[in-house]
VEXBA-923105 format. One record per residue (C-alpha): x, y, z. Coordinates in steps of 0.2 Angstrom, whole numbers, plus 5000, padded with zeros to 4 digits. Example, Ala and Ser with C-alpha at 12.3 -4.5 7.8 and 13.67 -1.06 7.14 Angstrom:
<atoms>
5062_4978_5039
5068_4995_5036
</atoms>
This chain:
<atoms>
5136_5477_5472
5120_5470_5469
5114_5454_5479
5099_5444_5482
5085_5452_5491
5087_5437_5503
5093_5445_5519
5092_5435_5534
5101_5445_5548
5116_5457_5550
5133_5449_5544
5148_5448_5552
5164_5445_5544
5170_5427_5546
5187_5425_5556
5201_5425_5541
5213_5411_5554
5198_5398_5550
5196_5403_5531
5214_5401_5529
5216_5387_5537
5203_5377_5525
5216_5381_5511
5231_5371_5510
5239_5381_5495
5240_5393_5508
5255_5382_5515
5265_5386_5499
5282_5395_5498
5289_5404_5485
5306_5411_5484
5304_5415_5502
5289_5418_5504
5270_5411_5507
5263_5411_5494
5249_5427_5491
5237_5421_5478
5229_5436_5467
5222_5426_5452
5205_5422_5458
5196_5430_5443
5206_5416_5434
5203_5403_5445
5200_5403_5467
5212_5389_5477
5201_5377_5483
5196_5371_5501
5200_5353_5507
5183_5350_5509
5178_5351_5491
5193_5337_5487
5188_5328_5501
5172_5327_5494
5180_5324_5476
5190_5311_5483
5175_5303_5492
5165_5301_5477
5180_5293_5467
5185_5279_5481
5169_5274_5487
5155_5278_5474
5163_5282_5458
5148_5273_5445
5141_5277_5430
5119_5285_5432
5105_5279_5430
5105_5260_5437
5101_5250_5449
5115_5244_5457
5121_5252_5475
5136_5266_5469
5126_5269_5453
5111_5276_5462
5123_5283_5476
5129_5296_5460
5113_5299_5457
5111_5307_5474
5127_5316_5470
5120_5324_5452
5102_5329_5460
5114_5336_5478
5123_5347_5465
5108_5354_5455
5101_5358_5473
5115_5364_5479
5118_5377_5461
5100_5382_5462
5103_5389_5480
5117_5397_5473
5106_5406_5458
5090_5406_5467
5084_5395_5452
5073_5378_5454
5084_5361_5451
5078_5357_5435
5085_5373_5429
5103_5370_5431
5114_5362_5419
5131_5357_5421
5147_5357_5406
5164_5357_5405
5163_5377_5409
5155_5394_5404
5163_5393_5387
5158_5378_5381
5142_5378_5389
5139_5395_5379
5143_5389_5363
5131_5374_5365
5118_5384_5369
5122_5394_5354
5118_5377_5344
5101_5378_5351
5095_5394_5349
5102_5395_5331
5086_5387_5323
5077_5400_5330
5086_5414_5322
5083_5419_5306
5094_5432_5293
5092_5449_5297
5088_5444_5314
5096_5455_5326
5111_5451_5342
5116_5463_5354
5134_5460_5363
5144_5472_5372
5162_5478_5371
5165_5474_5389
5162_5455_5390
5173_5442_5389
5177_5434_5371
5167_5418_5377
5151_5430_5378
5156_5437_5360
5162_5422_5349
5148_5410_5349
5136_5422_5345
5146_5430_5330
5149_5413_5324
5130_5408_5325
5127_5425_5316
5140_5421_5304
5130_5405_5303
5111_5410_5300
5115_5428_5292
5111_5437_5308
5118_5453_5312
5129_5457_5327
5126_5474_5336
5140_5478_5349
5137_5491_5361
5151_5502_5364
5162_5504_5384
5162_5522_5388
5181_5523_5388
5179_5538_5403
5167_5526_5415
5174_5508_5410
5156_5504_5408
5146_5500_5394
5139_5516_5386
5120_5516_5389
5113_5526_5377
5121_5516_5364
5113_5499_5374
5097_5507_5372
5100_5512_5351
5106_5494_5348
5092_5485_5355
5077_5487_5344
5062_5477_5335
5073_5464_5325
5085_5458_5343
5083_5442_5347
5095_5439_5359
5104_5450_5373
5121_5445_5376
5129_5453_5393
5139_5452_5406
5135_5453_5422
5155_5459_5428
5169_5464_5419
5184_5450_5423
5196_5463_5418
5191_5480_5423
5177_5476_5437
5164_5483_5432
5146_5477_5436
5132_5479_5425
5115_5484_5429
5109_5467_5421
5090_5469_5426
5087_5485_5419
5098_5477_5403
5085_5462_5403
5071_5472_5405
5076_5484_5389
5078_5467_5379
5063_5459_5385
5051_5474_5381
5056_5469_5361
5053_5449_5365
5071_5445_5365
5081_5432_5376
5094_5436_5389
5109_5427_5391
5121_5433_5406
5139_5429_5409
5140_5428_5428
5159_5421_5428
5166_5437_5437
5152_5441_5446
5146_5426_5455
5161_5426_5466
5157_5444_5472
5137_5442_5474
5125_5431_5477
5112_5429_5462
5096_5430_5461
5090_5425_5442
5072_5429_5446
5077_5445_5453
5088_5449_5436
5076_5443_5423
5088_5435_5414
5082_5418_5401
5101_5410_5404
5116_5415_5415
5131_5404_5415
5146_5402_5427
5160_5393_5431
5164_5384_5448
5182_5385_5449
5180_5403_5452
5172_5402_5468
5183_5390_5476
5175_5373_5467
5183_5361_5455
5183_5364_5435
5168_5363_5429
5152_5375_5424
5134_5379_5428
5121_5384_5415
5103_5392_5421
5091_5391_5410
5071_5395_5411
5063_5377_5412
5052_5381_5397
5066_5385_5388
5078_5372_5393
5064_5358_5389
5059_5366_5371
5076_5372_5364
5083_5360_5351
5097_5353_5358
5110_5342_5353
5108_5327_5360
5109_5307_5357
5093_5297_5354
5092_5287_5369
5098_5302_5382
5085_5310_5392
5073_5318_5383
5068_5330_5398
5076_5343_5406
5088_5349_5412
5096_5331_5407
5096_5333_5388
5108_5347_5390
5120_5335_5397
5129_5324_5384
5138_5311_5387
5143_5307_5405
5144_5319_5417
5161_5325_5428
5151_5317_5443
5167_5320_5454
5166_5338_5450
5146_5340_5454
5151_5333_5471
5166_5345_5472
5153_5359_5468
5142_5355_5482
5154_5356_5492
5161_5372_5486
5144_5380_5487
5143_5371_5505
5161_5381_5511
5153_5397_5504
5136_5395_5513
5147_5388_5530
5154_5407_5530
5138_5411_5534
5135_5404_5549
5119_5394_5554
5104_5395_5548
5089_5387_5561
5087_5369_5559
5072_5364_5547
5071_5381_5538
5067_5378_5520
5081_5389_5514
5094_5387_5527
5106_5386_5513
5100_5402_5504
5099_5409_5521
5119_5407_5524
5124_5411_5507
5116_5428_5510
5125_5431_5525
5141_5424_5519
5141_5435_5504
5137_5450_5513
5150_5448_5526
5165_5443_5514
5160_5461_5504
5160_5468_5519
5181_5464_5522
5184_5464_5502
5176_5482_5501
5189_5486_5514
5205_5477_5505
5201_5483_5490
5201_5501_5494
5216_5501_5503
5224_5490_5485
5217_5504_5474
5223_5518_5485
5242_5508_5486
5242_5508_5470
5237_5523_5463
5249_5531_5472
5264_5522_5463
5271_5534_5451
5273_5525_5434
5258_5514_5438
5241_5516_5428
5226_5507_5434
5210_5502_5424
5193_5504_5431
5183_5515_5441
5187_5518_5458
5179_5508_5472
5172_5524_5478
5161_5530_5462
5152_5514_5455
5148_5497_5462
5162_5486_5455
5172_5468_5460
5185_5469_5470
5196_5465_5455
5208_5479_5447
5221_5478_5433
5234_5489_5428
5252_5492_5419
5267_5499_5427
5277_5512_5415
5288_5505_5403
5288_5485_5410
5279_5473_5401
5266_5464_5411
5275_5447_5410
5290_5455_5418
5278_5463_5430
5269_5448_5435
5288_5436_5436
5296_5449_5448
5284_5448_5460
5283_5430_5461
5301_5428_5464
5304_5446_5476
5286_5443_5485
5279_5427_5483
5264_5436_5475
5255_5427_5461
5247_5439_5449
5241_5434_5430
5245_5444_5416
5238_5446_5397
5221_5453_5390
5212_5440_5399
5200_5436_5384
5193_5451_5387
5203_5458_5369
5189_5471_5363
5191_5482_5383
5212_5481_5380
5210_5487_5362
5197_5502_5367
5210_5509_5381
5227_5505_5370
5234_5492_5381
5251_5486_5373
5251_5468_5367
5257_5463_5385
5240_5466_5392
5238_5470_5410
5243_5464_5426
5228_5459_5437
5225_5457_5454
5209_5449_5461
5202_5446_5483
5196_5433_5486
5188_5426_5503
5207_5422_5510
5216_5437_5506
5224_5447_5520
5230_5463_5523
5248_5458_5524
5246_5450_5507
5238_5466_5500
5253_5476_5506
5265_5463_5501
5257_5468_5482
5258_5487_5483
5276_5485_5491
5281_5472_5478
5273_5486_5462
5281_5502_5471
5299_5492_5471
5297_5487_5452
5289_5503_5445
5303_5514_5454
5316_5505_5448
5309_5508_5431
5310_5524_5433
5327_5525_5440
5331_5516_5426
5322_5530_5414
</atoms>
């Protein structure tokens, strides 16, 4: 799994009792049963700290930016704590963070910007492995200025994208790069610097969807290249709401929409209307949970924050890597069950895995083990509709199951016990 070349000291992986007990979803019961939470790639529970620091803003500073009076400047603080604390997360510069409603909509406004810039004929390159909110607002800016949309094929054998056919679709007339940095359905990470480098070599832009991937690794946006990457926060443990990088240049020069009187400068004109400023504190204090499982870095260090996030990261993949492999083996050992992806052993991947169980929809899938093992799983194509009709998925999509920082063992057997139950009475059934 690729992370940022910032690394500090050997981690060690933070107690899972102390995680834990910074989540009180963790309290709930289902049929039974505490709760075991597998939908992270749709959305992380959240630590008390980050509602504390929601709830905070809204009792005590809760204003409108940009004046003079006492809780309106105190919002301020909290807009230019989040940008700070988002471009520690990227290893961006504060003025080159954005924030939206989420990745999607963010996406489709920076579609509006580039779109003068594009002219017919011109050329954008998306991938069959990304998620439809890394597909649709480009076909509908193509659609839009008479561009042409070039989709570079999943090798169906490796569930990642095919690169020979990267390197054919890229040529003299792209403009724009459109790629994911992980699959939220199938895992899969994306060598996204050597993509950007491909695209840059013709002159074009590089936007990266970091929604999966940001959870899993720490970014570095210098070290991937990349022109834009966008995320979400309430997939690493934050509130909803989402993060756009941009290159400053690009942000400051772009034509976007924006009222008259709004900031003219960056990142600001980006931001229409008011901001969701309870949500930029609840996303520095999810990025401050994140860095805390880092342990401490020394006092007056310029990237003490960067420092922690390094080490955090590196010592939650360290116990996921462990988690998942003993997921992927349990599973794949259910007769009946099919998984998705490429094992953890042969390819640098999340620690996300979907899969179908033989004749059982994944609805019915997904309701039995809430109710038998208080296990919450999602099902569906996840957006991700072009990877679920390469491998012939039915119209129930997939079951998925995705670790986060607070998954246990227990829970992880809890799951594979849960499948073997429901996929052997299908077959008893057969």
């Amino acid at each position: 799994m690729t992370a940022s070349a910032v690394r500090p000291q050997a981690a060690t992986a933070p107690d899972i009792d102390e995680i834990r007990a910074q989540f009180p979803a963790l309290e709930r019961v289902h049929g039974g049963h505490r709760v075991a939470y597998f939908d992270g790639p749709g959305g992380t529970q959240v630590p008390a700290s980050v509602v504390d620091a929601i709830s905070e803003y809204l009792l005590h500073h809760n204003a409108n930016s940009h004046w003079a009076y006492p809780t309106s400047v105190e919002t301020d603080v909290v807009i230019d704590a989040a940008r700070a604390a988002a471009a520690d997360l990227l290893g961006a510069s504060p003025s080159e963070v954005a924030f939206g409603a989420n990745m999607t909509t963010l996406t489709f406004s920076l579609s509006r910007a580039i779109a003068p810039t594009i002219s017919p004929g011109d050329e954008i390159v998306v991938t069959e492995l990304d998620h439809h909110a890394n597909v649709a607002p480009w076909t509908r800016l193509a659609a839009e200025r008479g561009a042409v949309i070039r989709t570079v094929r999943m090798h169906t054998g490796t569930y990642a994208l095919d690169w020979a056919d990267l390197e054919h679709k890229i040529g003299p007339r792209t403009k724009l790069l459109a790629i994911g940095a992980a699959s939220n359905a199938l895992g899969t990470i994306t060598d996204v610097a050597c993509a950007a480098a491909l695209a840059h070599a013709h002159g074009a832009l590089v936007f990266v969807d970091a929604v999966a991937y940001v959870p899993h690794a720490l970014v570095d946006v210098r070290a991937l290249d990349c022109d834009f990457l966008a995320c979400s926060a309430y997939k690493f443990y934050g509130p909803h709401a989402g993060l756009l990088y941009g290159r400053h240049e690009l942000l400051a020069t772009l034509d976007v929409a924006k009222l008259a009187p709004a900031p003219a400068h960056a990142p600001d004109r980006w931001e229409t209307g008011t901001l969701n400023f309870e949500a930029l504190a609840g996303i520095t204090a999810a990025i401050g949970f994140l860095a805390s499982l880092g342990g401490s870095a020394p006092i007056g260090a310029s990237d003490a924050r960067r420092a922690r996030l390094a080490r955090a990261y590196d010592a939650i993949h360290a116990r996921s890597e462990l988690l998942f492999a003993s997921l992927w083996d349990g599973l794949a050992a259910i007769p009946g069950v099919a998984l998705h992806g490429v094992p953890p052993s042969d390819a640098p991947r999340t620690p996300t895995v979907s899969f179908t169980v033989k004749g059982i929809d994944s609805r019915t899938v997904a309701t039995r083990l809430a109710n038998a093992a208080g296990v919450f799983v999602p099902n569906g194509n996840f957006y991700a509709a072009t990877i679920a009709e390469r491998l012939e998925i039915g119209s129930s999509g997939w079951v998925r199951a995705g670790l986060a920082c607070y998954t246990t063992r227990e829970e992880v057997e809890r799951l594979v016990s849960g499948v073997r139950a429901i996929a052997n009475r299908a077959g008893k059934s057969e």
